[in-house]
Biotite code that builds the C-alpha atoms (Angstrom):
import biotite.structure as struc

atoms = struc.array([
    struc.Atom([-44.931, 96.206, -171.212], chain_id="A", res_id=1, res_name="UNK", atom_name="CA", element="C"),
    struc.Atom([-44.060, 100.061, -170.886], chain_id="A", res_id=2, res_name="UNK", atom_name="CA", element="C"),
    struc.Atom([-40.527, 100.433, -172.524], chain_id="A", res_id=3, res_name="UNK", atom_name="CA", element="C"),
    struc.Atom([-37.743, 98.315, -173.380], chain_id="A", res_id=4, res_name="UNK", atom_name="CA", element="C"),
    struc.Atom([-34.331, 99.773, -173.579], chain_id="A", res_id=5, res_name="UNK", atom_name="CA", element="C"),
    struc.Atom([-30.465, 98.186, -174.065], chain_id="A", res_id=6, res_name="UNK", atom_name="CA", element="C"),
    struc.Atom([-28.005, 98.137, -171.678], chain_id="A", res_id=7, res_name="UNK", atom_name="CA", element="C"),
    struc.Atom([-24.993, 96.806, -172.203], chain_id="A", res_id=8, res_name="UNK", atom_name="CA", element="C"),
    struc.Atom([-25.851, 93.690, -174.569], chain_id="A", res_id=9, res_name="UNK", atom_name="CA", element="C"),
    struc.Atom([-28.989, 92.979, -172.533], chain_id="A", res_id=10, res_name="UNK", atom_name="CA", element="C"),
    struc.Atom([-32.185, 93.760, -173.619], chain_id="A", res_id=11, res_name="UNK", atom_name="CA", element="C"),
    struc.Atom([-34.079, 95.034, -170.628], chain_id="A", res_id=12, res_name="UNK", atom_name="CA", element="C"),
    struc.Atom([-38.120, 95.594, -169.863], chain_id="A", res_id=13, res_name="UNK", atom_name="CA", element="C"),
    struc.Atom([-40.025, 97.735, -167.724], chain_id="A", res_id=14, res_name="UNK", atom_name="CA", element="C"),
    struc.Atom([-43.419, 95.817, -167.302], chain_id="A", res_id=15, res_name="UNK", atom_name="CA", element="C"),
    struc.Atom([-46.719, 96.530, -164.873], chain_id="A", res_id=16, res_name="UNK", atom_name="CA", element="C"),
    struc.Atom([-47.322, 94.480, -162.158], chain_id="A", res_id=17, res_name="UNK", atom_name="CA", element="C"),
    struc.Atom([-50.762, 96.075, -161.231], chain_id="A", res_id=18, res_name="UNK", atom_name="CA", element="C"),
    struc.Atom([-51.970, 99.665, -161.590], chain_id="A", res_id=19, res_name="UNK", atom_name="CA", element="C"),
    struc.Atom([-48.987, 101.596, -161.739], chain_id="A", res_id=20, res_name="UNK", atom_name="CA", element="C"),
    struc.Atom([-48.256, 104.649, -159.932], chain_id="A", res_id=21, res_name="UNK", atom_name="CA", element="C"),
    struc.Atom([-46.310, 107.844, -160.725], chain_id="A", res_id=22, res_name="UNK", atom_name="CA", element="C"),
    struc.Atom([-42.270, 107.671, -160.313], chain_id="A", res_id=23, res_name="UNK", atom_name="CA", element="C"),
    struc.Atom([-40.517, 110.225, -158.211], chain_id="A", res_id=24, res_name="UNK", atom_name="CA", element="C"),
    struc.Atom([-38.077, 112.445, -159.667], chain_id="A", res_id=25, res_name="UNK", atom_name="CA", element="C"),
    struc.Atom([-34.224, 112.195, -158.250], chain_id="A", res_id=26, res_name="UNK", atom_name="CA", element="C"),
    struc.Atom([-31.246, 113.883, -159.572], chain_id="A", res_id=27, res_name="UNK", atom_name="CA", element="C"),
    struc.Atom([-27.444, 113.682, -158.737], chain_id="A", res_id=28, res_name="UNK", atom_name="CA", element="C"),
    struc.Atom([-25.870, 117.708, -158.212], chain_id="A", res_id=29, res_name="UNK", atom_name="CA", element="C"),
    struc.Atom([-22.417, 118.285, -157.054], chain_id="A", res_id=30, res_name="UNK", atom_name="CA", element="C"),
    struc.Atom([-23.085, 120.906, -154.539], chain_id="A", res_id=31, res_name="UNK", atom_name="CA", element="C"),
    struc.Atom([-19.450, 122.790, -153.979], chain_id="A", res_id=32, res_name="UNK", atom_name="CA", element="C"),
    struc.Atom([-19.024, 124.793, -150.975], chain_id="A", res_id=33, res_name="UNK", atom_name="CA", element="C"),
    struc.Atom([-15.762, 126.909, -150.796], chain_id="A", res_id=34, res_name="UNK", atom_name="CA", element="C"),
    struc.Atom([-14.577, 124.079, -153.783], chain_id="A", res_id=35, res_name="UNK", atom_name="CA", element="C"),
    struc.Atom([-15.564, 121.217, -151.578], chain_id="A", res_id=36, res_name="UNK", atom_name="CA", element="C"),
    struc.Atom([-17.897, 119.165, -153.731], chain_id="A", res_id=37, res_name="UNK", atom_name="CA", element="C"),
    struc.Atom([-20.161, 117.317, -151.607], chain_id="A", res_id=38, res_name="UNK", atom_name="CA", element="C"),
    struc.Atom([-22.836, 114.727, -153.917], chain_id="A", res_id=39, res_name="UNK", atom_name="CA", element="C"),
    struc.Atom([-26.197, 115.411, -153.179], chain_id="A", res_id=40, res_name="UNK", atom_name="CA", element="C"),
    struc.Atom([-28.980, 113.364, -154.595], chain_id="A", res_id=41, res_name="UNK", atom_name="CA", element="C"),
    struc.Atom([-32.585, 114.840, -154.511], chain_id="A", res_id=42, res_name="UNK", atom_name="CA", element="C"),
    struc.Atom([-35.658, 115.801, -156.143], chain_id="A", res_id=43, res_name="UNK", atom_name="CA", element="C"),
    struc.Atom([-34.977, 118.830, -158.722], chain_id="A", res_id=44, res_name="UNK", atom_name="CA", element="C"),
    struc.Atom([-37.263, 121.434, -157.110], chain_id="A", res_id=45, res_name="UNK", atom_name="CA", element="C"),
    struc.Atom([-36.597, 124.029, -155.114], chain_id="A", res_id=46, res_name="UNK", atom_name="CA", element="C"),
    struc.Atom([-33.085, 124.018, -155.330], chain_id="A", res_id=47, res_name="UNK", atom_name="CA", element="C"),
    struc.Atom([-31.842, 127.593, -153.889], chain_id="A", res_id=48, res_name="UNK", atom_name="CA", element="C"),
    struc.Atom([-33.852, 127.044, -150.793], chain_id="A", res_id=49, res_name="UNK", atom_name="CA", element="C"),
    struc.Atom([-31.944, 123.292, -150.498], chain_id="A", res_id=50, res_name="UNK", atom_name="CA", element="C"),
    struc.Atom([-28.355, 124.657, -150.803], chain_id="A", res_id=51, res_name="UNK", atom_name="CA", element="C"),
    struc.Atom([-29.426, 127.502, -147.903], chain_id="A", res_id=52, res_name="UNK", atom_name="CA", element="C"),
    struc.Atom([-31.026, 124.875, -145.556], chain_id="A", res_id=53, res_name="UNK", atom_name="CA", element="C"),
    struc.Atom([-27.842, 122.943, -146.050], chain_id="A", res_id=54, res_name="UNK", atom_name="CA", element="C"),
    struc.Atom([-25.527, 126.006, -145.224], chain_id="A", res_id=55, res_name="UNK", atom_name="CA", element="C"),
    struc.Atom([-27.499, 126.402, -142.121], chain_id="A", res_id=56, res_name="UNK", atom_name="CA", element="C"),
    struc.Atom([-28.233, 122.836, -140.899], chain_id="A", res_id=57, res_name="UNK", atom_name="CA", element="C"),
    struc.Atom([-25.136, 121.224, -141.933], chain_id="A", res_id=58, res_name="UNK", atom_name="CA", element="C"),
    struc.Atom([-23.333, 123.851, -139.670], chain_id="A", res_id=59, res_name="UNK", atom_name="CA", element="C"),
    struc.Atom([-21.246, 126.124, -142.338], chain_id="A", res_id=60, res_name="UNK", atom_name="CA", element="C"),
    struc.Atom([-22.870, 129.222, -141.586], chain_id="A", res_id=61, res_name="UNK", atom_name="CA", element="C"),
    struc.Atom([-25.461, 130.366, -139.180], chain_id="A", res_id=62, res_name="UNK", atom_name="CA", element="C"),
    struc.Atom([-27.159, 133.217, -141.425], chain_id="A", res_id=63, res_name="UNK", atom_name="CA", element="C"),
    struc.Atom([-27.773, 133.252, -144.746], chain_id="A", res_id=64, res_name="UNK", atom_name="CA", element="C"),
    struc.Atom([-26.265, 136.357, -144.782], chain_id="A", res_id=65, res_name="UNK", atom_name="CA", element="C"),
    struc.Atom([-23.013, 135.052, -144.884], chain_id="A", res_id=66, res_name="UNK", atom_name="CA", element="C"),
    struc.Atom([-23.373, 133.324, -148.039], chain_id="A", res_id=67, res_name="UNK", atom_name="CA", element="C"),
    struc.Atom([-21.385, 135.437, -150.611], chain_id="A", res_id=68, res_name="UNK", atom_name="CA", element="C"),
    struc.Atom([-22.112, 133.723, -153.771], chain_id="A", res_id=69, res_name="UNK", atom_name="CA", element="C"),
    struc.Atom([-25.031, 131.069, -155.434], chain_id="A", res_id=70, res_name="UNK", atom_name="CA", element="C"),
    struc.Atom([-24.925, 129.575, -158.660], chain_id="A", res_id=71, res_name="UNK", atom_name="CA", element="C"),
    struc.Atom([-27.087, 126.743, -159.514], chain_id="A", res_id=72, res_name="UNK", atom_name="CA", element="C"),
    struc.Atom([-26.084, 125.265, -163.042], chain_id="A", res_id=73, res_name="UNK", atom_name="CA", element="C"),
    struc.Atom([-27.563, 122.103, -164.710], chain_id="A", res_id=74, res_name="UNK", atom_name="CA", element="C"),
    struc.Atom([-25.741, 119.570, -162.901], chain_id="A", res_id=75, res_name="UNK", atom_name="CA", element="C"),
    struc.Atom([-23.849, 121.600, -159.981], chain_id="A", res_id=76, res_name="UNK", atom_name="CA", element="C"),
    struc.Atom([-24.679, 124.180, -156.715], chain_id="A", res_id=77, res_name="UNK", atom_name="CA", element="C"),
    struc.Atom([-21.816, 126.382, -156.643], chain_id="A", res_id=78, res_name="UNK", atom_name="CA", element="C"),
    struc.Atom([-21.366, 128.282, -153.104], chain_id="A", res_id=79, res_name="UNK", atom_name="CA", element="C"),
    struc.Atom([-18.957, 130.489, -151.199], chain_id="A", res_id=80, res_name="UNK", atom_name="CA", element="C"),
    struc.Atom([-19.823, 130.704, -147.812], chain_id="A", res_id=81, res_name="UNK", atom_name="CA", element="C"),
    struc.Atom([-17.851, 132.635, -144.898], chain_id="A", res_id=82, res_name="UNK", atom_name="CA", element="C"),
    struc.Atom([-17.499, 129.443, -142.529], chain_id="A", res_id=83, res_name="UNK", atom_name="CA", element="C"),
    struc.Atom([-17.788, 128.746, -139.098], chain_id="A", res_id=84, res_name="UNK", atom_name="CA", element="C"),
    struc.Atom([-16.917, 125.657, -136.916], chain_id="A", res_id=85, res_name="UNK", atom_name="CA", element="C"),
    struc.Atom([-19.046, 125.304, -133.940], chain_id="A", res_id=86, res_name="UNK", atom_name="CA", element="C"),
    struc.Atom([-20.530, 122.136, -131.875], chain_id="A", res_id=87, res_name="UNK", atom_name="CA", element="C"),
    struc.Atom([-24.175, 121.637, -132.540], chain_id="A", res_id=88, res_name="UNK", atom_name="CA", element="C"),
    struc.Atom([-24.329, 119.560, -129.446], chain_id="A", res_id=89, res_name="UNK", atom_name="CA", element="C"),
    struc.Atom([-23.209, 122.972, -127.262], chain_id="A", res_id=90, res_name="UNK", atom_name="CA", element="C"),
    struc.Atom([-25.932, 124.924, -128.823], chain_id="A", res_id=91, res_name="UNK", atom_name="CA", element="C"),
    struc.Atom([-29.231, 125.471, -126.770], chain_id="A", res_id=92, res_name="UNK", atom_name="CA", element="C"),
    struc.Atom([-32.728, 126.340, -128.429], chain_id="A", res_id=93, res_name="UNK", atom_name="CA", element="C"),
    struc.Atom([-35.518, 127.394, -126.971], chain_id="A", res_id=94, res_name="UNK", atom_name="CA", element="C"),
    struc.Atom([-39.129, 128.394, -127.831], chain_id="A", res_id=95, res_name="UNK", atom_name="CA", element="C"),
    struc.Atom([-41.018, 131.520, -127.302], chain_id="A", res_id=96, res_name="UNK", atom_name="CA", element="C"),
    struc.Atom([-44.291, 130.001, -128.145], chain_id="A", res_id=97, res_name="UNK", atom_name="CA", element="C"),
    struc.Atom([-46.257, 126.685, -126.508], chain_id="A", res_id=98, res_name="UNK", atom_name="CA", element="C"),
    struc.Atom([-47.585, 123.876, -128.249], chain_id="A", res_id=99, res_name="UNK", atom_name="CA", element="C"),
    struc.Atom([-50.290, 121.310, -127.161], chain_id="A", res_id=100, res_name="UNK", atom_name="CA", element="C"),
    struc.Atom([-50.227, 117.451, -128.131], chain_id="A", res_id=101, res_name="UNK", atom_name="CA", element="C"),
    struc.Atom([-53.550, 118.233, -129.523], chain_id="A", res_id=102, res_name="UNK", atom_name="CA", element="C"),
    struc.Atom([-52.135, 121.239, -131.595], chain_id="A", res_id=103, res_name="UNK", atom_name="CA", element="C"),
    struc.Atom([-49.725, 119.036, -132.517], chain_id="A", res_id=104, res_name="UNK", atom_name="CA", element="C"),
    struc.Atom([-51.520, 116.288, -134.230], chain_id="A", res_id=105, res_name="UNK", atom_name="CA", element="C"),
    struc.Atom([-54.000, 118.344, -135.573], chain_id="A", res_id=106, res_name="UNK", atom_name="CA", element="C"),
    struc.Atom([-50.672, 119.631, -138.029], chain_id="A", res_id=107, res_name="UNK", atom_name="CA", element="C"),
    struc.Atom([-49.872, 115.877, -139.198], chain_id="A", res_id=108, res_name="UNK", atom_name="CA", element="C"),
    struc.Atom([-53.044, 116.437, -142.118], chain_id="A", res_id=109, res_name="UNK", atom_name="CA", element="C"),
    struc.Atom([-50.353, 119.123, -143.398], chain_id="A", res_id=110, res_name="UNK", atom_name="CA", element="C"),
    struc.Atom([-47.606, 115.968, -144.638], chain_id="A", res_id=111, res_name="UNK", atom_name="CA", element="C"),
    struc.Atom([-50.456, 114.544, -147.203], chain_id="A", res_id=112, res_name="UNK", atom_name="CA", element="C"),
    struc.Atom([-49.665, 116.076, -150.151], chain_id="A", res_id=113, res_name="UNK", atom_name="CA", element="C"),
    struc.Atom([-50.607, 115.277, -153.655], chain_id="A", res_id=114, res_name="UNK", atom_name="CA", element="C"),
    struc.Atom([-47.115, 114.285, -155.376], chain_id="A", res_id=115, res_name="UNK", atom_name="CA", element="C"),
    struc.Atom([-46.580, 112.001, -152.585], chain_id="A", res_id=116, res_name="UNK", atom_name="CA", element="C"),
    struc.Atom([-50.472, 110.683, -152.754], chain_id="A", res_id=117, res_name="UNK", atom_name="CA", element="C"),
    struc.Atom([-49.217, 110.342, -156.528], chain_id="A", res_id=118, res_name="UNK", atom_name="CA", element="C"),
    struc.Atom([-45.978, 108.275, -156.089], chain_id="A", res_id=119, res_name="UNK", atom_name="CA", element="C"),
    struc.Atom([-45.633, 107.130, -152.626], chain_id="A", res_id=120, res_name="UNK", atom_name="CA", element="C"),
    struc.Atom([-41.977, 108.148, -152.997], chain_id="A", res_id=121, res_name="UNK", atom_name="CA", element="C"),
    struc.Atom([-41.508, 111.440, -151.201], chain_id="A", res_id=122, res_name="UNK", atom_name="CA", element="C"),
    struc.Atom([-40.837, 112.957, -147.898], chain_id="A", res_id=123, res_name="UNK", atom_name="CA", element="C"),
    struc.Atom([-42.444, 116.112, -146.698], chain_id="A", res_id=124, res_name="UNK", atom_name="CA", element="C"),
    struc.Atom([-41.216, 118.750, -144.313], chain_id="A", res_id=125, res_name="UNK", atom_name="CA", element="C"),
    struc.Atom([-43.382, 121.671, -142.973], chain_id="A", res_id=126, res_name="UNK", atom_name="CA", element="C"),
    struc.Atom([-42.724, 124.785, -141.229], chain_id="A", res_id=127, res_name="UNK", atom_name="CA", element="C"),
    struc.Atom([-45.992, 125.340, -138.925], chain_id="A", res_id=128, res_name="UNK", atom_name="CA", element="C"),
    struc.Atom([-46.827, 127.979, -136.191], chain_id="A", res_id=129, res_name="UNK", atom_name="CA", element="C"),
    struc.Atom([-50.214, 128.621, -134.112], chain_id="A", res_id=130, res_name="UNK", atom_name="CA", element="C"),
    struc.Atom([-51.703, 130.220, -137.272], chain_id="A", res_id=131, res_name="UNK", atom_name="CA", element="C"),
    struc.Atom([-51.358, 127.275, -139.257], chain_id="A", res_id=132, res_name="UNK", atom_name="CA", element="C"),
    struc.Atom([-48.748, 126.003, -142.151], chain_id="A", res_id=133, res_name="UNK", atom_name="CA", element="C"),
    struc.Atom([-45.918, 128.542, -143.310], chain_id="A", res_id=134, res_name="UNK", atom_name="CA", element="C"),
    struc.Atom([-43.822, 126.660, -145.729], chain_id="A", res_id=135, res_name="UNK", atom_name="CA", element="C"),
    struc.Atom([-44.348, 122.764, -147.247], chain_id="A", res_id=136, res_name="UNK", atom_name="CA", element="C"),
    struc.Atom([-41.472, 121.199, -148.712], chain_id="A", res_id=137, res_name="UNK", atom_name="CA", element="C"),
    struc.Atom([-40.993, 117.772, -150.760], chain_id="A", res_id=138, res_name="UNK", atom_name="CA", element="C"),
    struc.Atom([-38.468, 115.333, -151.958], chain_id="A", res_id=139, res_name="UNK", atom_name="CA", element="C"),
    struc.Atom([-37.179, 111.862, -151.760], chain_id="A", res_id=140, res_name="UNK", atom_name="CA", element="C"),
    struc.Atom([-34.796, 112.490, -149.172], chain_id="A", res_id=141, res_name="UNK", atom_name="CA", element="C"),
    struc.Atom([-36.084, 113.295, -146.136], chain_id="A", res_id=142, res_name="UNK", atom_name="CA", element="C"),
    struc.Atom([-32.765, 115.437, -145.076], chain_id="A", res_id=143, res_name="UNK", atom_name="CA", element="C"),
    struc.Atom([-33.154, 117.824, -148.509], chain_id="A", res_id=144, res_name="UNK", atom_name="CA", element="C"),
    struc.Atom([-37.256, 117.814, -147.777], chain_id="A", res_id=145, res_name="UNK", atom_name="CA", element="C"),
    struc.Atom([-36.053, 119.570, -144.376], chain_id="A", res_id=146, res_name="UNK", atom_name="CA", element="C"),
    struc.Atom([-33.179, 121.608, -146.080], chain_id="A", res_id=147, res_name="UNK", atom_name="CA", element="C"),
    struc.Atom([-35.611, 122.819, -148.613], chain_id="A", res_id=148, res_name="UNK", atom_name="CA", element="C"),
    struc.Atom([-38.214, 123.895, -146.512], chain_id="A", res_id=149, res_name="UNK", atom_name="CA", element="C"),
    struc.Atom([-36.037, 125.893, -144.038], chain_id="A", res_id=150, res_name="UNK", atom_name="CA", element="C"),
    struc.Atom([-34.270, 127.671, -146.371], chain_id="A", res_id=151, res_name="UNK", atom_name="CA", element="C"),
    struc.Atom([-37.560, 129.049, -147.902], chain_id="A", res_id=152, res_name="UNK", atom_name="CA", element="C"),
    struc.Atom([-37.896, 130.287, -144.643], chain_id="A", res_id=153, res_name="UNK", atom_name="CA", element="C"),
    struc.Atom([-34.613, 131.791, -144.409], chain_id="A", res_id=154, res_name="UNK", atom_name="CA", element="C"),
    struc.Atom([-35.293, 133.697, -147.039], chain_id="A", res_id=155, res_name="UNK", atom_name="CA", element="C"),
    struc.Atom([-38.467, 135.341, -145.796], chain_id="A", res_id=156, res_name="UNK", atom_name="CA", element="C"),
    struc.Atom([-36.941, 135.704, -142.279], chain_id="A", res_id=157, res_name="UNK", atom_name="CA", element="C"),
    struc.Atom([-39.556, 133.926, -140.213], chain_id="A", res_id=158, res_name="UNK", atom_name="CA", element="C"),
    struc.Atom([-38.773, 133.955, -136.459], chain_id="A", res_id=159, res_name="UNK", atom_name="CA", element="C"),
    struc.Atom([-37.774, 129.938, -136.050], chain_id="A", res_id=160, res_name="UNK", atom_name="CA", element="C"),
    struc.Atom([-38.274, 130.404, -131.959], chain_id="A", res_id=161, res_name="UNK", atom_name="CA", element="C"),
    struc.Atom([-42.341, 130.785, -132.799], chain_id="A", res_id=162, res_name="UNK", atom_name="CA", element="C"),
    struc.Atom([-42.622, 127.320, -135.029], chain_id="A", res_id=163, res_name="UNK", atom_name="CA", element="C"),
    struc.Atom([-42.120, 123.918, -134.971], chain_id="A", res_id=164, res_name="UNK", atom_name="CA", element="C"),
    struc.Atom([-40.668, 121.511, -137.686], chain_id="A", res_id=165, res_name="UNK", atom_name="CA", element="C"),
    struc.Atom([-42.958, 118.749, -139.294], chain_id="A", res_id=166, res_name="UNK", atom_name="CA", element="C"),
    struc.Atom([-41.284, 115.781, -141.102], chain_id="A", res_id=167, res_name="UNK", atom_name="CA", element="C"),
    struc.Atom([-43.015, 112.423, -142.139], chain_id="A", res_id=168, res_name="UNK", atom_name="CA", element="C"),
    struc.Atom([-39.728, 110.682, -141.764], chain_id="A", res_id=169, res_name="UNK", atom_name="CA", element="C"),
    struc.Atom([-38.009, 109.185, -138.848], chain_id="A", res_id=170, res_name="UNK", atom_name="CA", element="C"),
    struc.Atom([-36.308, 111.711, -136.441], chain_id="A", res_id=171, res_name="UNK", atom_name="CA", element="C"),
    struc.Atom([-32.536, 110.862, -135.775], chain_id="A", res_id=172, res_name="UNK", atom_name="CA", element="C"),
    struc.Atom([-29.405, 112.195, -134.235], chain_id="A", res_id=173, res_name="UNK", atom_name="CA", element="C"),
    struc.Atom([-28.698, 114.258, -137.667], chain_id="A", res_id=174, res_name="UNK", atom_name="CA", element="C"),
    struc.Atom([-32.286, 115.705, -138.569], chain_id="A", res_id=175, res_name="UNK", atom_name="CA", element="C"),
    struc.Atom([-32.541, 116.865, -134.274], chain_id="A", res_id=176, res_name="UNK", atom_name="CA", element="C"),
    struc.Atom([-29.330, 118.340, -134.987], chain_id="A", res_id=177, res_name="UNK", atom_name="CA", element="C"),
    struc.Atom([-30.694, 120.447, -138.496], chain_id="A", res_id=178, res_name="UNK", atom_name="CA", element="C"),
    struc.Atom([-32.894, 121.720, -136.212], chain_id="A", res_id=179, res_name="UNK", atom_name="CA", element="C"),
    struc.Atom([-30.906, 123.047, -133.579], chain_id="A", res_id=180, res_name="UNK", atom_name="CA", element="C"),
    struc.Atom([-28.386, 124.866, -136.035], chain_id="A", res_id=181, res_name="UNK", atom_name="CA", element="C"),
    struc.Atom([-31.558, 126.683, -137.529], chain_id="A", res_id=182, res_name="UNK", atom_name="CA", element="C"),
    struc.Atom([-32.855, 127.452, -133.863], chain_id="A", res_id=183, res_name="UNK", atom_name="CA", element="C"),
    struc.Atom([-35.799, 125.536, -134.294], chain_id="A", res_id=184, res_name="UNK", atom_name="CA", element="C"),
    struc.Atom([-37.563, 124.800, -130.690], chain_id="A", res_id=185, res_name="UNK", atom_name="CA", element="C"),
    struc.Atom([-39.868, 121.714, -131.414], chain_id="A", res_id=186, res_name="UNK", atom_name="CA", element="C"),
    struc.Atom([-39.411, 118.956, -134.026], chain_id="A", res_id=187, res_name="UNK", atom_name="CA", element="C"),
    struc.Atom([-42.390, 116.506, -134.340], chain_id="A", res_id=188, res_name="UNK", atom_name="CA", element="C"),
    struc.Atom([-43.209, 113.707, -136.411], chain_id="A", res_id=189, res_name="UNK", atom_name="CA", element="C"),
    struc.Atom([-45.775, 111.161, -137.420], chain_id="A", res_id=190, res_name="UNK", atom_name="CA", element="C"),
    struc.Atom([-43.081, 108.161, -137.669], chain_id="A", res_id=191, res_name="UNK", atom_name="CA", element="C"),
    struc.Atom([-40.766, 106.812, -135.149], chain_id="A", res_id=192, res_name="UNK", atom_name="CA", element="C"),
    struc.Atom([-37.422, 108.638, -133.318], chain_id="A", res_id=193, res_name="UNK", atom_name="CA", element="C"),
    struc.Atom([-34.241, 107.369, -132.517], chain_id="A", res_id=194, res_name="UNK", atom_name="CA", element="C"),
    struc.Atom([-32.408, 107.118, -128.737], chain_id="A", res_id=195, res_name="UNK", atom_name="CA", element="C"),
    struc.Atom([-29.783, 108.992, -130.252], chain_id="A", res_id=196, res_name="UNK", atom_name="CA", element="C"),
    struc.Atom([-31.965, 112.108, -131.100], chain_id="A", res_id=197, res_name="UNK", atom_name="CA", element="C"),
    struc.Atom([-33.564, 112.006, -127.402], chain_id="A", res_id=198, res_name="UNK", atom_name="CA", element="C"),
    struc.Atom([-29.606, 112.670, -126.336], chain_id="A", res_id=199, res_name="UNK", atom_name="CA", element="C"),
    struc.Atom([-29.326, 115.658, -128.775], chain_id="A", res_id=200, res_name="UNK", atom_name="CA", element="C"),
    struc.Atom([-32.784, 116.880, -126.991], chain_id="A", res_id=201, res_name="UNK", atom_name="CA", element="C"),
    struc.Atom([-31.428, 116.442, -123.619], chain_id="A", res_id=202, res_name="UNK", atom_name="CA", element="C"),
    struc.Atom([-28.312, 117.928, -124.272], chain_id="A", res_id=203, res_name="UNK", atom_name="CA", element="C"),
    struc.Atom([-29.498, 121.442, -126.422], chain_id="A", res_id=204, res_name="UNK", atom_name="CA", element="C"),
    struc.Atom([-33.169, 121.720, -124.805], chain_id="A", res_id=205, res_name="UNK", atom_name="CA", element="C"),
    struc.Atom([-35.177, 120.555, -128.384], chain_id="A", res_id=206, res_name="UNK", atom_name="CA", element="C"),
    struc.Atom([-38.257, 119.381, -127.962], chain_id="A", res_id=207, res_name="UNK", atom_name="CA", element="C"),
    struc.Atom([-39.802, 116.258, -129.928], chain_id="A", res_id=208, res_name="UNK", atom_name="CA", element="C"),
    struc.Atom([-42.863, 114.750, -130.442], chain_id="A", res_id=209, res_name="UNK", atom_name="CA", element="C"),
    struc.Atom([-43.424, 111.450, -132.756], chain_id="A", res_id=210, res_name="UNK", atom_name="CA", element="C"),
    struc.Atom([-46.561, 110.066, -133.312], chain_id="A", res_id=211, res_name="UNK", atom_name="CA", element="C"),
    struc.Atom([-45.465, 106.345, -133.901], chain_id="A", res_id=212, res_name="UNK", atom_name="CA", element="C"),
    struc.Atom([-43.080, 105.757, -130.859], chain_id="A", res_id=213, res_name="UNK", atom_name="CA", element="C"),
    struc.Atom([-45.709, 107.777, -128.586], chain_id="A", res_id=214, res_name="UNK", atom_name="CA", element="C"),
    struc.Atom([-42.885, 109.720, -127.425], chain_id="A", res_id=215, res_name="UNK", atom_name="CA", element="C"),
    struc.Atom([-42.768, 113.675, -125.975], chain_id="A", res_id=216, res_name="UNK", atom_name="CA", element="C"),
    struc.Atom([-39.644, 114.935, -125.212], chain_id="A", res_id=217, res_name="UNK", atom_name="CA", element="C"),
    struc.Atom([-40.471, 117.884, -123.372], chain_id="A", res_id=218, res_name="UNK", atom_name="CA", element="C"),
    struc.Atom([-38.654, 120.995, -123.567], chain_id="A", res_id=219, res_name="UNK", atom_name="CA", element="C"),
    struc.Atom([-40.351, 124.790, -123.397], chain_id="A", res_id=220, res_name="UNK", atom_name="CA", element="C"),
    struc.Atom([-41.855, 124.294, -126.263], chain_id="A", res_id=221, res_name="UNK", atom_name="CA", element="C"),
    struc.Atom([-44.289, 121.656, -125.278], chain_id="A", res_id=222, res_name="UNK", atom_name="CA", element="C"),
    struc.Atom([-47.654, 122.678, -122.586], chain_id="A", res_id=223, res_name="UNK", atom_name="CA", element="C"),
])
């Protein structure tokens, strides 16, 4: 047995089954943009470069510049933000830079990361160009992974039309979409992608790659 604790007026256990592994750390934040509050559940690391992803990839602004004021407290991500409306779907991306299939899978060894070797209970997110990684992101959504690792991009001002996105989760509709508000050319992935995230690629030029569906969608960033 590892711990008992009350709840209520039961008496609960926490017990091994087998060797046990590390748990993965998740926190609830009320992240309030222009006093919207918006719940957000996600590992607690990292958490200016999560709120600036989100600005970007949720669509609210598309520079960080425009972000007036940050304030991360103990439970809440304050934000004002000079906002924008605009149709992801009538965006177009494209990609200064060429990637092979064989470049391409080479990358996947950057998603095995210690914490998640440790806990089997993160995603990771990685910002790669020819020369290798840039930026590694983790957490137990894979949505903030993404967030987090594009904002710490933001902040150093990489050029997004010379990389491509790496993600260990599933690419759908919404994460094709994070990428085209950040002007990322090429998302790829070692798990499967939806038929709804091939229509965002059709529609704003994105390329994709995953691994697990044996799927290229291929846009200009793709040889």
């Amino acid at each position: 047995m590892l711990k008992k604790f009350e709840y209520g007026e039961c008496l609960m256990e926490i017990e091994k089954i087998g060797k046990t592994l590390e748990i993965a750390k998740e926190r609830q934040y009320v992240l309030s943009i222009n006093g919207d509050s918006y719940c957000v559940m996600c590992t607690p690391t990292d958490l200016e470069s999560l709120v600036l992803g989100f600005i970007i990839t949720e669509g609210f602004a598309d520079s960080i510049e425009k972000v007036k004021r940050l304030k991360l407290n103990s439970n809440e991500l304050i934000v004002e933000v000079d906002c924008e409306s605009s149709n992801a779907c009538d965006l177009r991306v494209h990609s200064r830079i060429k990637y092979s299939i064989e470049e391409l899978r080479q990358s996947l060894g950057y998603l095995d990361i210690e914490e998640y070797r440790k806990t089997r209970g993160y995603h990771v997110a990685c910002i790669v160009n020819k020369n290798g990684l840039i930026k590694r992101a983790y957490d137990v959504s894979r949505h903030n992974a993404v967030n987090k690792v594009i904002g710490m991009c933001l902040k150093e001002k990489i050029d997004f039309s010379e990389v491509f996105l790496l993600i260990s989760g599933r690419i759908s509709s919404s994460m094709a979409l994070k990428c085209v508000r950040a002007k990322i050319p090429l998302i790829v992935s070692k798990a499967a992608i939806f038929d709804s995230a091939i229509e965002v690629c059709k529609k704003t030029g994105l390329s994709a790659v995953s691994f697990a569906t044996n799927i290229v969608v291929k846009g200009d960033a793709i040889n």
